[in-house]
N, C-alpha and C positions, 0 to 999 in steps of 0.2 A: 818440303824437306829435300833436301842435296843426297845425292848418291851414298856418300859416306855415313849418314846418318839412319838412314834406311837398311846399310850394311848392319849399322850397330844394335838397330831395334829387331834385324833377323836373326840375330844371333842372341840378344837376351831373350826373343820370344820362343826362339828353339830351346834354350836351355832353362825355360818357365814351362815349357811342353813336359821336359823330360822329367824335371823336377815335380811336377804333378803327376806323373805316371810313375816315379818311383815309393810313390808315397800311395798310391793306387794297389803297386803290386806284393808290398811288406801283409795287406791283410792276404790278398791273395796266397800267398808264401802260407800265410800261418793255416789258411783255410785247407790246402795240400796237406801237408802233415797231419792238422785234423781229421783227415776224412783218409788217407792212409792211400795217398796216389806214391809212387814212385820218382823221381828227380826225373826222369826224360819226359816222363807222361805227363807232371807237373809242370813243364815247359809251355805244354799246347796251353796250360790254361793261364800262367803268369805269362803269356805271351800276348793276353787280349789286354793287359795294365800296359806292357811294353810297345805294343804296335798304337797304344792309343793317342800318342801325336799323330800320327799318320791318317786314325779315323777322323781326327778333330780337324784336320787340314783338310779333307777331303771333302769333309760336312761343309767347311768353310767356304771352299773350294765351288761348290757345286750349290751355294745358296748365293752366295754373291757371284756370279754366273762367269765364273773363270776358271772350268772343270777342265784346261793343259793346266793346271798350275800344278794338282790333287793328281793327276793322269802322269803326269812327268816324274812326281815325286813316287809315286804306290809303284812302278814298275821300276826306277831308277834304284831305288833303296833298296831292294830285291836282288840288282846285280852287285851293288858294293858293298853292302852289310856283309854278307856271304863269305866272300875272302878276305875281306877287312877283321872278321873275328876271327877266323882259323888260324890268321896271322899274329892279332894280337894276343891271343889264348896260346900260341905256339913260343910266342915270346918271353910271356911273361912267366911260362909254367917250365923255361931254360933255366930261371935264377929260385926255383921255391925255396922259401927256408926248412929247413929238416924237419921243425916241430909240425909243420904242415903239410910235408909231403904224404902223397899216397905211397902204402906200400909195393916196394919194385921201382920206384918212381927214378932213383937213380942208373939203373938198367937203362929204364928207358930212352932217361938223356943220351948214355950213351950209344942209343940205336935212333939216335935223330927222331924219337916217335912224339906224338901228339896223342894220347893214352885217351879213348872215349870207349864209352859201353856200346856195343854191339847192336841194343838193342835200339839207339837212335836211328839205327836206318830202316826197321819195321815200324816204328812205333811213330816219327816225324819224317823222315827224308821222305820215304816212297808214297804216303799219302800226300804231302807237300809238293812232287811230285804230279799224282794226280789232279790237283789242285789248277796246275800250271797248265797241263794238258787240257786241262775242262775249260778254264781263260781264254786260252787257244781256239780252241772250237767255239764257243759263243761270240769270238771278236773278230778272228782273222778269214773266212768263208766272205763272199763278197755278198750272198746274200743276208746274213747275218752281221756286218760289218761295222763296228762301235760296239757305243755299249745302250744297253735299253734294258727299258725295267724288270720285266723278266730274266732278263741274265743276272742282276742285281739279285732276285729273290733265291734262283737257283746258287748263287757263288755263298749267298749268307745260309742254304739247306748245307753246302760244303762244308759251310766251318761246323758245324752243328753235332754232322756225321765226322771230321777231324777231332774236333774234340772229344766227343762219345768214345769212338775207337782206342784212343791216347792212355785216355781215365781208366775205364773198364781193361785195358790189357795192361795198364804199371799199377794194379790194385795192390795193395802192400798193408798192413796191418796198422790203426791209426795211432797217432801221437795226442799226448794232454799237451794242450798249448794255453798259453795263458793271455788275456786280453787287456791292451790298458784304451782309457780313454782318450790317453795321447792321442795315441796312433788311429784312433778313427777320427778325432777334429782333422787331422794332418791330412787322412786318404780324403777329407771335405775339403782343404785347403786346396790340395793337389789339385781335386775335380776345377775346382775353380784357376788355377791357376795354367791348368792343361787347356781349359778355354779361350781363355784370355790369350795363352798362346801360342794358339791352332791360328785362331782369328790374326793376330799379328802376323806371324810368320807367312800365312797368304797375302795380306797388306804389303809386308814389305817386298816381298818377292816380285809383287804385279807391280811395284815401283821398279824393282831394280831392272824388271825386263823391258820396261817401257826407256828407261834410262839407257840403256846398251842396247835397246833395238833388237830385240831377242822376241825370238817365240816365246807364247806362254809354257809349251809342252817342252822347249829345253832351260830354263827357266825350272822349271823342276828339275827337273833329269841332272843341271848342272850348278845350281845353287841350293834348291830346297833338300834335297833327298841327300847332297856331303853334309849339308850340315847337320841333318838330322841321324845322319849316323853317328855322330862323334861323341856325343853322349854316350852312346851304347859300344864304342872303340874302350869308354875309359871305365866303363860297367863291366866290362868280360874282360879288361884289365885285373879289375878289380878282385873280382871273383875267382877270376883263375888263381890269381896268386894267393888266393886264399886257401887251394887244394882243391876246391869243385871246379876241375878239370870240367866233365862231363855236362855240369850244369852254365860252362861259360861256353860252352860251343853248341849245344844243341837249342839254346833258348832262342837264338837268334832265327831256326827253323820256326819254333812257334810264331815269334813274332812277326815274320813275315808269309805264313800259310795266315795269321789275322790278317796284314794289308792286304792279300789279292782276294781276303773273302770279304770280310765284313768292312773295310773300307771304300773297298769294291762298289757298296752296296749305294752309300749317296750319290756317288758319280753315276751309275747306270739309273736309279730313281729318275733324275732329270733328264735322261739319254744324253746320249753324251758321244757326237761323229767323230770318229778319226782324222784329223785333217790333216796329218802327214803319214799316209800308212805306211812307206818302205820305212819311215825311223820308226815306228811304232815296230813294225814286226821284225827287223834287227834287234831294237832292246827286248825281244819277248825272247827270242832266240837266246840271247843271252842269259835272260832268266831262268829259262830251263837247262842251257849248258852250266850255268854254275852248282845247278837242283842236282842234276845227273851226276856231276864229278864228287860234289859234297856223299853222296851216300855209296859212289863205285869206290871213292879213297877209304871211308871208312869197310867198306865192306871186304878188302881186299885184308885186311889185318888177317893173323893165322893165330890159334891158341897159343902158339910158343911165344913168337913176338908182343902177342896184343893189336885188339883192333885200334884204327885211330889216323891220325894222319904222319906220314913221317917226310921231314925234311924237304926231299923233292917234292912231292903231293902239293908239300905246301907253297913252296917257289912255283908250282903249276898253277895255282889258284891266284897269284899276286899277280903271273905272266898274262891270265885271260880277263883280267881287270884292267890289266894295261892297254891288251888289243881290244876291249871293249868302249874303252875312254878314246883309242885313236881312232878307233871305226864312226862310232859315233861323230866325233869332232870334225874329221873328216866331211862323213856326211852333211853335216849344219854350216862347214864353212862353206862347203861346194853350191848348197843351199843360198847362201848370202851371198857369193858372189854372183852367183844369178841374177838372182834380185837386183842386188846394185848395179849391172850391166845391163838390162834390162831397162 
């Protein structure tokens, strides 16, 4: 296959990923309400349907033994999911129609705010948080340095203890939901469909980097991990402008405290060396400055205003996506041109 065609088959296999995960997470949804969790709390757990392109790539990733591919994408999505939803949840919740706004919600626009519950920064940001720091210590120590399977077992005890705490503190009184048969052939469809394209989207990826001469670990970092966000850019599109404000901005936390735990988990199984560590611990760096500012913006809200993010906050999170895509790039060109002089 030619370059451009491998282009096309990574992007219907990304959007055959997501499309099986969205169909994953409608029972989850109903299962939340059932069981009477709270919308933030409910995050942490429709967050394991949402991160599950990212498991399936990573499984892929690490059976067919090209674990930068799963490494570039699970730490890459981490930095540009993050401000990539703030911004399009900040966008789209400027134009709500009336019948869908939240109440105050006009105030708000006119105080430049991005309106989120308060409770997302105990309940996701600061365990997500932890999360990041715990990554840190089992990878970046030069005695401990990659990933191996013990770090693997310990990151999947993470999620474990993430989601327990999530559930058990947004406990809320349960809802009667009602079930059709559709909707579980479809979450079967999806499963099969999210396989199919986990497995491609590693395929095409290990073509396009061999084509452009690329690392496998940017090669994630700079094909696999934008496109797997964009899916989720037109999901918290979505959602926001439906009035679940809070449910389009905080889900993106779930989703990505799932990639550094339980995606985590097949890369470090096989162990899995660092072989470029100054990029590797720049992009960690960067995973936890976007963790740290997502829960310091929200948290900085006051009862009169409302917590959330407001205007600047949010051109601060687009400005360190920016310096994070030059620093990076930087680095990989500095990189290549070595190489090539050499």
């Amino acid at each position: 296959m030619n370059t451009w065609l491998w282009a096309l088959v990574l992007i219907a296999a990304v959007w055959a990923a997501h499309w099986g995960a969205e169909h994953l997470s409608k029972p989850l949804k109903k299962l939340r309400k059932q069981w009477g969790f709270s919308v933030a709390a409910g995050g942490a757990l429709i967050g394991l349907a949402a991160a599950s392109p990212e498991i399936g790539i990573n499984i892929t990733s690490a059976v067919t033994g090209v674990g930068d591919i799963g490494l570039g994408t699970m730490f890459g999505s981490n930095v540009i999911a993050i401000p990539l939803m703030v911004i399009t949840a900040y966008i789209a919740t400027r134009h709500l129609k009336n019948k869908n706004k939240d109440e105050g919600h006009q105030e708000h626009k006119k105080e430049h705010l991005l309106k989120v519950d308060p409770t997302a920064v105990t309940v996701q940001a600061l365990p997500y948080l932890v999360i990041v720091a715990v990554v840190a210590i089992l990878t970046v120590p030069s005695a401990w340095r990659g990933l191996q399977p013990v770090d693997g077992w310990i990151m999947l005890g993470m999620y474990i203890i993430f989601l327990a705490q999530a559930l058990l503190r947004g406990k809320k009184e349960s809802e009667k939901v009602e079930w059709k048969k559709k909707e579980i052939w479809l979450a079967v469809a999806g499963l099969v469909a999210l396989g199919l394209g986990a497995f491609f989207t590693v395929r095409a990826t290990e073509n396009l980097v061999s084509s452009f001469g690329l690392s496998q670990i940017v090669g994630g970092l700079f094909i696999t991990a934008p496109m797997a966000a964009l899916p989720e850019v037109f999901a918290t599109w979505s959602v926001a402008k439906s009035g679940q404000i809070t449910s389009g901005v905080t889900s993106v936390i779930g989703d990505h405290a799932v990639t550094l735990t339980v995606a985590f988990f097949p890369l470090a199984l096989v162990g899995l060396p660092v072989s470029n560590f100054p990029l590797f611990v720049t992009v960690l760096s960067f995973v936890g400055l976007v963790g740290i500012l997502y829960a310091a913006f929200i948290h900085m809200g006051s009862r009169k205003s409302g917590h959330g993010f407001k205007r600047w906050q949010v051109v601060t999170l687009g400005s360190v996506l920016l310096v994070y895509i030059a620093v990076v790039l930087f680095g990989v060109l500095n990189i290549l041109s070595s190489t090539f002089s050499s």
